[in-house]
C-alpha positions as YAML, in Angstrom:
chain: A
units: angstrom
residues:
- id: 1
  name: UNK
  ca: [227.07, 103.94, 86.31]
- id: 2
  name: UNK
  ca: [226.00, 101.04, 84.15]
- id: 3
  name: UNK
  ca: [222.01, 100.31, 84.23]
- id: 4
  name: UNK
  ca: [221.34, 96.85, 83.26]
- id: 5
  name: UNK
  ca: [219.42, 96.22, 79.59]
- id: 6
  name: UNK
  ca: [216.08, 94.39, 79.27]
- id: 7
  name: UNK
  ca: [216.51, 92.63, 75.79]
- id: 8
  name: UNK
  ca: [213.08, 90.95, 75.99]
- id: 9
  name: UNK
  ca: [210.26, 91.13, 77.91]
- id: 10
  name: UNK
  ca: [208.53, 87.42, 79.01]
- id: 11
  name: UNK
  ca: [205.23, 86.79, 77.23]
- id: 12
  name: UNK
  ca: [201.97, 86.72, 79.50]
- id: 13
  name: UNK
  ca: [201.49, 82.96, 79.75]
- id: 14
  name: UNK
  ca: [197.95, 81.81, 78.78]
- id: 15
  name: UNK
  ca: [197.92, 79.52, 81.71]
- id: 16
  name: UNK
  ca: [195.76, 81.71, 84.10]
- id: 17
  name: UNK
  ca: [193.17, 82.24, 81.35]
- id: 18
  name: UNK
  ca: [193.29, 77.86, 80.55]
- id: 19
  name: UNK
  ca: [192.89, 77.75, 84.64]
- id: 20
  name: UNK
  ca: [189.97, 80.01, 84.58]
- id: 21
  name: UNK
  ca: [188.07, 77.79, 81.65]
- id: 22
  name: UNK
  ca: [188.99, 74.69, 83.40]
- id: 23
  name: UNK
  ca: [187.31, 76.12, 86.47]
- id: 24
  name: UNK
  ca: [184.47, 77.61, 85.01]
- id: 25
  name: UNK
  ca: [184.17, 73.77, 82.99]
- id: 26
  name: UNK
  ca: [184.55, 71.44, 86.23]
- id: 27
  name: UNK
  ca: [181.50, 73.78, 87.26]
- id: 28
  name: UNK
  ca: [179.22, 73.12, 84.52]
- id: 29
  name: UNK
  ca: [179.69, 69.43, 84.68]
- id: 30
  name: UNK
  ca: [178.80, 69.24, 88.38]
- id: 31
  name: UNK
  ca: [175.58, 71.19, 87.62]
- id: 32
  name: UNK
  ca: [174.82, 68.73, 85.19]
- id: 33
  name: UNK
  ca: [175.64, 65.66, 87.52]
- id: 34
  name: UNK
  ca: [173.23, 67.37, 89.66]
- id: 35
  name: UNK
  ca: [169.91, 67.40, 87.30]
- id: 36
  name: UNK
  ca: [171.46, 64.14, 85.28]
- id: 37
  name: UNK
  ca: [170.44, 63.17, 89.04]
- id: 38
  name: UNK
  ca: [166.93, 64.25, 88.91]
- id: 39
  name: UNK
  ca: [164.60, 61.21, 88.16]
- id: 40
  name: UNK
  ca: [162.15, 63.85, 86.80]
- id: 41
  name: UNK
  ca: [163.44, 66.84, 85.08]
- id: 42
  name: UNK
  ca: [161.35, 69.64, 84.91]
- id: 43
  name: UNK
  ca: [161.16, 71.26, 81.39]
- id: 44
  name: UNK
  ca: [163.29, 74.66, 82.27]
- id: 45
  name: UNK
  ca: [165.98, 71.63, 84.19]
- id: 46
  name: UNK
  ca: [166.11, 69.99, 80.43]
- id: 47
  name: UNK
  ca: [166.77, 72.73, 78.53]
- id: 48
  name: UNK
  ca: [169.21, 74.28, 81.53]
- id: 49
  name: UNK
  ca: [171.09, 70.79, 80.38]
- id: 50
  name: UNK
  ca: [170.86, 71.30, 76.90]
- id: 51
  name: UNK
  ca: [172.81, 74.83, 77.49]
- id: 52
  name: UNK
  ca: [175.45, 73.60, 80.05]
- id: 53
  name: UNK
  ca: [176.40, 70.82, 76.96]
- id: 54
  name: UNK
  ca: [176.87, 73.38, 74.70]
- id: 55
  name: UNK
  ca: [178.72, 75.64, 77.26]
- id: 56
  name: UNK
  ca: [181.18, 73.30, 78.25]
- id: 57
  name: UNK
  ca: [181.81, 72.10, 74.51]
- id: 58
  name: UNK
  ca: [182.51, 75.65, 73.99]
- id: 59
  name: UNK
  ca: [185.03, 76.31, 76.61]
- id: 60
  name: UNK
  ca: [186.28, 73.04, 75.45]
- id: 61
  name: UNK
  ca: [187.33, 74.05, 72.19]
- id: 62
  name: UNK
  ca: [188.59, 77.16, 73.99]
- id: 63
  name: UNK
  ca: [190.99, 75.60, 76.32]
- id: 64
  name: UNK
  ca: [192.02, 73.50, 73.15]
- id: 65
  name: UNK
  ca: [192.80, 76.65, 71.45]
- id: 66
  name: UNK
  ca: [194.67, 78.32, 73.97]
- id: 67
  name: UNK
  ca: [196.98, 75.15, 74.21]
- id: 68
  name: UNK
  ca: [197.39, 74.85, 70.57]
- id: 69
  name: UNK
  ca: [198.83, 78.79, 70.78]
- id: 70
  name: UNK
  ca: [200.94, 78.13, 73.88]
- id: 71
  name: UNK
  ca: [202.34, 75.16, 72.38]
- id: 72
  name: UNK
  ca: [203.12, 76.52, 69.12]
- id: 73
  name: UNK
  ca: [204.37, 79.63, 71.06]
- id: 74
  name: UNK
  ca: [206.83, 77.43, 73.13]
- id: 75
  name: UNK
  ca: [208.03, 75.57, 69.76]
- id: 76
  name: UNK
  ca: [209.49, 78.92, 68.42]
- id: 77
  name: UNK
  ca: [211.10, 79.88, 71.43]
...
């Protein structure tokens, strides 16, 4: 009885994780559309504004890192 051999095992794709940031992204920037909306901030709104800017740079640079790995990952295949 011959079994069949598994030479190599597919890499988990980094896709699902880029999906998740873009998610978690798009929902950052409609908060901020929301109190960008406010004619009259209040102080905690500002500085909620302040953080969702520097969250969404962050995951940002994330996503931009996990395509810069997938990419160079696909190039070697």
């Amino acid at each position: 009885m011959q079994t069949a051999k598994i030479s190599a095992l597919p890499e988990p794709s980094p896709l699902p994780s880029i999906h998740r940031l873009e998610l978690e992204h798009s929902l950052y920037a409609r908060r901020l559309e929301t109190l960008r909306a406010k004619p009259y901030p209040t102080e905690q709104e500002k500085m909620e504004e302040v953080t969702l800017k520097k969250l969404k740079l962050r995951l940002k640079d994330e996503m931009e890192l996990l395509r810069r790995r997938y990419d160079g990952f696909a190039s070697q295949s």
